[in-house]
N, CA and C of each residue as an Amber inpcrd file, in Angstrom:
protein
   270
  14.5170000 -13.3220000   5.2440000  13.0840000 -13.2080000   5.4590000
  12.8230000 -12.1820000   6.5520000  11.7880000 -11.6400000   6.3020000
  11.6520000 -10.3480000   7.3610000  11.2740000 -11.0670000   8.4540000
  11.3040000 -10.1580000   9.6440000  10.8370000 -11.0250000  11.0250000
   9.8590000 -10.9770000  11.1520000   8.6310000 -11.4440000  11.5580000
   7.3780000 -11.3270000  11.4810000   6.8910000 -10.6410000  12.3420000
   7.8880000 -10.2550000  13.3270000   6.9370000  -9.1350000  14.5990000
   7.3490000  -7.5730000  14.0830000   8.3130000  -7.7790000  13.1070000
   8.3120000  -6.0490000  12.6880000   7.3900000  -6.0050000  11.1640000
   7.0140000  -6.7180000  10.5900000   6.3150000  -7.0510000   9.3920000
   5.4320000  -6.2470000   9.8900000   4.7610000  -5.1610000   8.5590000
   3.8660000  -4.5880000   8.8520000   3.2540000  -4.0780000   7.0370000
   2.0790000  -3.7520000   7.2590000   1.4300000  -3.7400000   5.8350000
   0.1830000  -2.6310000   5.9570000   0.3800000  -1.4360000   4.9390000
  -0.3850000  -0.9370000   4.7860000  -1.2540000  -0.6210000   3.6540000
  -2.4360000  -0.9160000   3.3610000  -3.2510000  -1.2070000   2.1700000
  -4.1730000   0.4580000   1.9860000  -3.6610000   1.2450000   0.2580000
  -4.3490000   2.3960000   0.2150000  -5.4880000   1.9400000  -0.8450000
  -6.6980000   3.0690000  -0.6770000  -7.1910000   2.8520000  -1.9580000
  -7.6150000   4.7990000  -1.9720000  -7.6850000   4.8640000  -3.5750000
  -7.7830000   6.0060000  -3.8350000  -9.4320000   6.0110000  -4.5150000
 -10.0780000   6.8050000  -3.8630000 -11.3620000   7.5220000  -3.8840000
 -12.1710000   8.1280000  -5.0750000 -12.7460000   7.6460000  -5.9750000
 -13.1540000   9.1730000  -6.9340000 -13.4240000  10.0580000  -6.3910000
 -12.7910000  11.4190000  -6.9310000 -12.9320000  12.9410000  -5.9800000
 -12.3880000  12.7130000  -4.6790000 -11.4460000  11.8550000  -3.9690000
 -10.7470000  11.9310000  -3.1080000  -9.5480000  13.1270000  -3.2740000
  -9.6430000  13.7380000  -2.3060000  -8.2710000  14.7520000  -2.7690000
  -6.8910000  13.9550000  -3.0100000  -6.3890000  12.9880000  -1.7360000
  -5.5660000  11.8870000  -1.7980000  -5.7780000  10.4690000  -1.7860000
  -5.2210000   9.4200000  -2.0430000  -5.3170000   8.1390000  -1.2100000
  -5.3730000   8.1410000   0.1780000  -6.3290000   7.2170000   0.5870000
  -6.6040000   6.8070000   1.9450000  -6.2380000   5.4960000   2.5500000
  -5.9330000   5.5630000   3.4840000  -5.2920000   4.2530000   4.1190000
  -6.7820000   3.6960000   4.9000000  -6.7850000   2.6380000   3.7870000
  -7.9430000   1.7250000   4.3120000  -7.8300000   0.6020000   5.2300000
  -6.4270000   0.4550000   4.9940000  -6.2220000  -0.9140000   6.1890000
  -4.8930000  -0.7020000   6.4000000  -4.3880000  -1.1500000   7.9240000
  -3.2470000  -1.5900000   7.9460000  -2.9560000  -2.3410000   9.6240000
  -1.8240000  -3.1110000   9.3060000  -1.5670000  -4.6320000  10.3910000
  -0.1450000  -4.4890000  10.6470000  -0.1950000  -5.4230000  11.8310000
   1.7120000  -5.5240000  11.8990000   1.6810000  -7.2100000  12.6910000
   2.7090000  -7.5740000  12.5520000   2.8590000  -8.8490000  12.4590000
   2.3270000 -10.2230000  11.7150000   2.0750000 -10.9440000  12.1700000
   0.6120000 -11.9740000  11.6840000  -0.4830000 -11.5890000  10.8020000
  -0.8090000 -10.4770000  11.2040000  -2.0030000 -10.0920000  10.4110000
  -1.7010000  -9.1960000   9.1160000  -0.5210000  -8.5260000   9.3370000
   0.3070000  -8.2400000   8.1880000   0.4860000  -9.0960000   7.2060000
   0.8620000 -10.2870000   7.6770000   1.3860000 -11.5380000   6.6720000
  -0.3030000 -11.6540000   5.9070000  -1.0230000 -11.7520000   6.2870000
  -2.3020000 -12.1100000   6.1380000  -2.6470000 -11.2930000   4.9820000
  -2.6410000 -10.0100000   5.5330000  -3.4420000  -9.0220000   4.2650000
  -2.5910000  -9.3790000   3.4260000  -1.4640000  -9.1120000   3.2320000
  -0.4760000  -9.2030000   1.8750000  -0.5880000 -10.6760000   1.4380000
  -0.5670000 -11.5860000   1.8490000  -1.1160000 -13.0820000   1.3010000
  -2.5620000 -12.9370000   0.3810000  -3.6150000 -12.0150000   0.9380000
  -4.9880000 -12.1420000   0.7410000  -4.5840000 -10.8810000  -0.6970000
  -3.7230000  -9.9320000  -0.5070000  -3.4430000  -9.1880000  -1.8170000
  -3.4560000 -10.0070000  -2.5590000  -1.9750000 -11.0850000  -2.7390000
  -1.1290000 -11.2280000  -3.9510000  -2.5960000 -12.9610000  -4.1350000
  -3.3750000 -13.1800000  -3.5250000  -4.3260000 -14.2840000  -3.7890000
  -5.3720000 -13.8480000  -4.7120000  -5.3200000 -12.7120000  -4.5940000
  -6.4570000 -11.6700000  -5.5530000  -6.1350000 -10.7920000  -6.6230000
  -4.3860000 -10.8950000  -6.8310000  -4.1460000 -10.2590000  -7.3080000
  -3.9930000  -8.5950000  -7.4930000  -3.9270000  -8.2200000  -6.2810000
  -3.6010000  -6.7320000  -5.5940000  -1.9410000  -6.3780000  -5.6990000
  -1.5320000  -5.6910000  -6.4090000  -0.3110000  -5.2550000  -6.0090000
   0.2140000  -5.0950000  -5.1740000   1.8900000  -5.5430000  -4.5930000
   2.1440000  -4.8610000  -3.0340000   3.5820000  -4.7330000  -3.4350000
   3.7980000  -3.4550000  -3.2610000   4.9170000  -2.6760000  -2.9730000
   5.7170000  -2.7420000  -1.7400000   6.8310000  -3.2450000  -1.6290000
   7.8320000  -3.2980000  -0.4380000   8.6640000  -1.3380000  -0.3820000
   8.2840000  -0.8030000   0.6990000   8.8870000   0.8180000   0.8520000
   8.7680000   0.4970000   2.5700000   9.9020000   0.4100000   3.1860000
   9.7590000   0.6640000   4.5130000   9.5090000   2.2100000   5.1390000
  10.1250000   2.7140000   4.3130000   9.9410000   3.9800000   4.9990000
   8.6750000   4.7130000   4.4830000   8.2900000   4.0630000   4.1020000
   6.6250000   4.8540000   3.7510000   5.5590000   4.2040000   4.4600000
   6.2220000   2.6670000   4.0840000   5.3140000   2.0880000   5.4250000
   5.2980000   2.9780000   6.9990000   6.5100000   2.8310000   6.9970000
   7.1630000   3.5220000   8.6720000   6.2820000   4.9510000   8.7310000
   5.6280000   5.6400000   8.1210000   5.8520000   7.1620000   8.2330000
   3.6310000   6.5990000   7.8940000   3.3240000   6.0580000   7.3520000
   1.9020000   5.6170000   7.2870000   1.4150000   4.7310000   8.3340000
   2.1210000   3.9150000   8.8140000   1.6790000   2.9720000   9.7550000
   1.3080000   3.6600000  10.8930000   1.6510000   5.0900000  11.5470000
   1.3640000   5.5910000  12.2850000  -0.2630000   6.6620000  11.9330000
  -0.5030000   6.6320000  11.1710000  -1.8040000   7.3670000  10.4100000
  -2.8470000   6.6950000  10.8970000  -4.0770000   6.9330000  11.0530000
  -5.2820000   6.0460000  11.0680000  -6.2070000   6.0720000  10.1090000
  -6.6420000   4.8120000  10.1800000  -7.4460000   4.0210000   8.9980000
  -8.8950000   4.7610000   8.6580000  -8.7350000   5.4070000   7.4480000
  -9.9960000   6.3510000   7.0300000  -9.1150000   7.3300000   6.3180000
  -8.1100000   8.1460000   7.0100000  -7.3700000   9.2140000   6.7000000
  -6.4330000   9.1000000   5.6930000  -6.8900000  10.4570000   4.8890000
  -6.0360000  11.1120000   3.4150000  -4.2800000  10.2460000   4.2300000
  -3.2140000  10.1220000   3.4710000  -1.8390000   9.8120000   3.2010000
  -1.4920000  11.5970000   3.8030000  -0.2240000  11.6800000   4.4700000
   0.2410000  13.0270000   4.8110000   0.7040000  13.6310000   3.3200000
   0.4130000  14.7610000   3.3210000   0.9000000  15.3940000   2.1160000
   2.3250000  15.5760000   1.6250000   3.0180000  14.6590000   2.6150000
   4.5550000  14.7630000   2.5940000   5.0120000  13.6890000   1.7940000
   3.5350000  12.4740000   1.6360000   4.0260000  11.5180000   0.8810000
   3.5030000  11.4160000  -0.0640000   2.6540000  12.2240000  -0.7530000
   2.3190000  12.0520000  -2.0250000   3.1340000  11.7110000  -3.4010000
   4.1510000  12.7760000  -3.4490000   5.1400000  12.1140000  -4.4400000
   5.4640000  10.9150000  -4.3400000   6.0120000   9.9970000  -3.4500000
   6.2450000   8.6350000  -3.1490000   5.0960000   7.6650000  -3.6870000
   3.9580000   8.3180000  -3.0400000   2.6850000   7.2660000  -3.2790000
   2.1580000   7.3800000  -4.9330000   3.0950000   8.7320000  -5.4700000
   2.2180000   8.6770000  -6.8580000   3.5100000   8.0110000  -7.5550000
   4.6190000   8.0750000  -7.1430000   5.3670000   6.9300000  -8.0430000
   4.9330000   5.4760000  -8.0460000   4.5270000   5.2480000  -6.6460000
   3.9100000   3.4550000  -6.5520000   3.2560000   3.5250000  -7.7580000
   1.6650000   4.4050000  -7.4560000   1.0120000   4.4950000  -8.4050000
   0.8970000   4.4280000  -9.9840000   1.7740000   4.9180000 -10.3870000
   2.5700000   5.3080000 -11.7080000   3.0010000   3.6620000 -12.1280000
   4.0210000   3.2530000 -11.4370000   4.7660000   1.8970000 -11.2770000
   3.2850000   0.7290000 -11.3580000   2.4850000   0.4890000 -10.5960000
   1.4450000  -0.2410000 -11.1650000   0.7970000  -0.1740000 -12.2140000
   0.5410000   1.2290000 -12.4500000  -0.2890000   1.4840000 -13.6980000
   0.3060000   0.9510000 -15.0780000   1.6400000   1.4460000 -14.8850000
   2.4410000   0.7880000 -15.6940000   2.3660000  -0.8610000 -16.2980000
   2.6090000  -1.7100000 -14.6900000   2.7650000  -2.9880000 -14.6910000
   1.2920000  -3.6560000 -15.4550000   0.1680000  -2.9170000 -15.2640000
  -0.9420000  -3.7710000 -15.3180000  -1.4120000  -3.0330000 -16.6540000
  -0.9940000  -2.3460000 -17.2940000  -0.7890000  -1.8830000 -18.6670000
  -0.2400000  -2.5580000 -19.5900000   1.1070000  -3.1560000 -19.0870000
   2.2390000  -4.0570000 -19.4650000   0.9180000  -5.4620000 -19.4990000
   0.6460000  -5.8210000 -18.4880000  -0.0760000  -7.1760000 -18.2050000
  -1.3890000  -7.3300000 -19.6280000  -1.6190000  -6.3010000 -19.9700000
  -2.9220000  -6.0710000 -20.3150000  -2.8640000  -6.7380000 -21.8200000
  -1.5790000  -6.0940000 -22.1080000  -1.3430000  -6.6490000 -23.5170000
  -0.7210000  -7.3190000 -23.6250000  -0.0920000  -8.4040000 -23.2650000
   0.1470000  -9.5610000 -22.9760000  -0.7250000 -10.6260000 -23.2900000
């Protein structure tokens, strides 16, 4: 189980006519546990990537994703679209 004081969670949402995804929220510890509880209660996807976490968690909340991680963030992307495609027809 992860430790809960390095637990950390960052929540994007992508914009119509946004150039990138934006990091709308993000927590570390406790409140980490929280958002990702309040995801998977609503049914929000959450992706485990530390190192994307690691490299976003330092960003602030409003701001485009660095352009260094776009490929990364469009595989998540891709990977859900997928899953809830999969779900759909089911």
């Amino acid at each position: 189980m992860t430790d809960i004081k390095k637990l950390a969670a960052v929540a994007l949402r992508y914009p119509e006519n946004a150039v990138a995804p934006i990091i709308a929220a993000k927590e570390h510890g406790n409140l980490a546990r929280r958002m990702i509880e309040i995801a998977e209660e609503n049914d929000i996807p959450v992706v485990e990537n530390d190192i994307l976490e690691n490299v976003l968690s330092v960003q602030d909340v409003g701001q485009c994703i660095p352009e260094e991680t776009w490929f990364a963030v469009a595989g998540i992307f891709a990977f859900i679209a997928r899953l809830e495609g999969e779900n759909a027809v089911k």
